[in-house]
Steps between C-alpha positions, in 0.01 A plus 500: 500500500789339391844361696790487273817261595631144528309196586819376690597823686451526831354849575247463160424181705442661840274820288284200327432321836436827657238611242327183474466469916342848451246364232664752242512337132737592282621449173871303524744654222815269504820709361673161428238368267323822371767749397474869640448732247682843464159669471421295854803678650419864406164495595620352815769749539309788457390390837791434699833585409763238310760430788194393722415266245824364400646266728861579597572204760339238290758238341389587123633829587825333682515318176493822241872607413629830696441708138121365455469644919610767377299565188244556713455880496104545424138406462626346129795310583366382829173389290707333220704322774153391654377344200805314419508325797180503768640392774665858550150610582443512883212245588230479558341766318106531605304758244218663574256729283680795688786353711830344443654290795818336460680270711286320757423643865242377679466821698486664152229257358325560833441850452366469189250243623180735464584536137531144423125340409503166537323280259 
Protein backbone atom coordinates (compact mmCIF):
# COMPACT_ATOMS: atom_id res chain seq x y z
CA UNK A 1 0.00 0.00 0.00
CA UNK A 2 1.21 3.16 -0.80
CA UNK A 3 0.00 7.05 0.23
CA UNK A 4 1.04 9.52 -2.31
CA UNK A 5 1.27 13.46 -1.29
CA UNK A 6 3.19 16.12 0.63
CA UNK A 7 5.07 15.70 3.79
CA UNK A 8 3.87 19.29 4.77
CA UNK A 9 0.16 19.05 3.75
CA UNK A 10 -2.23 18.84 6.10
CA UNK A 11 -4.80 16.17 4.99
CA UNK A 12 -1.59 13.68 3.71
CA UNK A 13 -0.70 14.48 7.39
CA UNK A 14 -4.05 13.65 9.00
CA UNK A 15 -4.22 10.09 6.34
CA UNK A 16 -0.49 9.16 7.72
CA UNK A 17 -1.48 9.61 11.43
CA UNK A 18 -4.65 7.86 10.75
CA UNK A 19 -3.01 4.77 9.17
CA UNK A 20 -0.30 4.46 11.55
CA UNK A 21 -2.93 4.68 14.79
CA UNK A 22 -4.59 1.80 12.86
CA UNK A 23 -1.21 -0.23 12.70
CA UNK A 24 -1.47 -0.02 8.75
CA UNK A 25 2.18 0.38 7.12
CA UNK A 26 2.56 1.94 4.18
CA UNK A 27 4.93 2.92 1.77
CA UNK A 28 5.26 7.11 1.84
CA UNK A 29 5.62 8.43 -1.92
CA UNK A 30 6.45 12.23 -1.59
CA UNK A 31 5.30 14.15 -4.98
CA UNK A 32 7.71 17.03 -4.01
CA UNK A 33 10.83 14.94 -3.92
CA UNK A 34 9.95 11.90 -6.19
CA UNK A 35 8.39 13.21 -9.39
CA UNK A 36 4.97 11.63 -10.58
CA UNK A 37 5.29 9.96 -13.61
CA UNK A 38 2.81 10.19 -16.61
CA UNK A 39 2.64 6.38 -16.66
CA UNK A 40 1.72 6.84 -12.62
CA UNK A 41 -1.21 9.03 -13.72
CA UNK A 42 -2.83 6.73 -16.34
CA UNK A 43 -2.71 3.79 -14.46
CA UNK A 44 -4.19 5.79 -11.75
CA UNK A 45 -6.75 7.28 -13.95
CA UNK A 46 -7.97 4.33 -15.36
CA UNK A 47 -9.34 4.11 -11.92
CA UNK A 48 -10.94 7.22 -11.13
CA UNK A 49 -11.63 9.81 -13.47
CA UNK A 50 -9.12 13.07 -14.12
CA UNK A 51 -11.24 16.01 -12.57
CA UNK A 52 -11.39 13.88 -9.27
CA UNK A 53 -7.83 13.80 -9.33
CA UNK A 54 -6.93 17.19 -10.33
CA UNK A 55 -7.28 19.70 -7.81
CA UNK A 56 -9.31 22.76 -8.88
CA UNK A 57 -9.28 24.87 -5.48
CA UNK A 58 -5.68 24.26 -4.78
CA UNK A 59 -3.36 27.50 -5.20
CA UNK A 60 -1.06 25.76 -8.00
CA UNK A 61 -4.19 25.73 -9.88
CA UNK A 62 -5.07 29.54 -8.71
CA UNK A 63 -1.60 30.09 -9.93
CA UNK A 64 -1.94 28.46 -13.72
CA UNK A 65 -2.89 31.32 -16.30
CA UNK A 66 -6.78 31.35 -17.40
CA UNK A 67 -5.51 29.61 -21.03
CA UNK A 68 -3.44 26.67 -19.18
CA UNK A 69 -7.29 26.22 -17.00
CA UNK A 70 -8.48 26.02 -19.90
CA UNK A 71 -6.27 23.62 -21.79
CA UNK A 72 -7.58 21.28 -19.73
CA UNK A 73 -10.01 19.33 -21.94
CA UNK A 74 -8.90 15.48 -21.36
CA UNK A 75 -7.19 12.52 -19.78
CA UNK A 76 -3.82 13.92 -21.88
CA UNK A 77 -3.78 17.46 -21.17
CA UNK A 78 -5.00 17.05 -17.65
CA UNK A 79 -2.04 14.31 -17.30
CA UNK A 80 0.59 16.58 -18.97
CA UNK A 81 -0.59 19.43 -16.66
CA UNK A 82 -0.15 16.88 -13.69
CA UNK A 83 3.28 16.09 -14.41
CA UNK A 84 4.43 19.53 -14.91
CA UNK A 85 3.51 20.61 -11.77
CA UNK A 86 2.33 17.96 -8.77
CA UNK A 87 0.83 19.94 -6.66
CA UNK A 88 -2.33 20.05 -9.09
CA UNK A 89 -2.86 16.50 -7.96
CA UNK A 90 -5.50 16.32 -5.13
CA UNK A 91 -3.75 14.82 -1.93
CA UNK A 92 -3.41 12.51 -0.44
CA UNK A 93 -3.57 9.80 -2.80
CA UNK A 94 -3.64 6.20 -0.87
CA UNK A 95 -3.15 3.12 -3.57
CA UNK A 96 -4.14 -0.03 -3.06
CA UNK A 97 -3.62 -3.39 -5.14
CA UNK A 98 -7.34 -2.76 -6.26
CA UNK A 99 -8.47 0.65 -4.88
CA UNK A 100 -7.74 4.23 -5.48
CA UNK A 101 -8.75 6.77 -2.65
CA UNK A 102 -8.06 10.29 -3.04
CA UNK A 103 -8.39 13.06 -0.76
CA UNK A 104 -8.50 12.11 2.90
CA UNK A 105 -11.85 11.20 4.86
CA UNK A 106 -11.70 9.53 7.80
CA UNK A 107 -15.19 8.12 7.34
CA UNK A 108 -13.82 6.97 3.92
CA UNK A 109 -10.58 5.35 5.37
CA UNK A 110 -12.93 3.86 7.97
CA UNK A 111 -14.82 1.85 5.68
CA UNK A 112 -12.14 0.45 4.15
CA UNK A 113 -10.70 -0.66 7.48
CA UNK A 114 -11.32 -4.55 6.90
CA UNK A 115 -9.21 -4.30 3.83
CA UNK A 116 -6.32 -2.65 5.37
CA UNK A 117 -3.77 -5.51 7.03
CA UNK A 118 -1.77 -4.10 9.33
CA UNK A 119 1.80 -5.06 9.62
Amino acid sequence: MRLYGIATCDQVRRARKWLEAQGVKIDFIDLKTQPITSEKLREWLNRVPYDSLMNKRSLAWRALSIEQRRSVVDQASAIELMVSSPMLIKRPVLEMEDRLIVGFSEPLYEGLSLALSPV
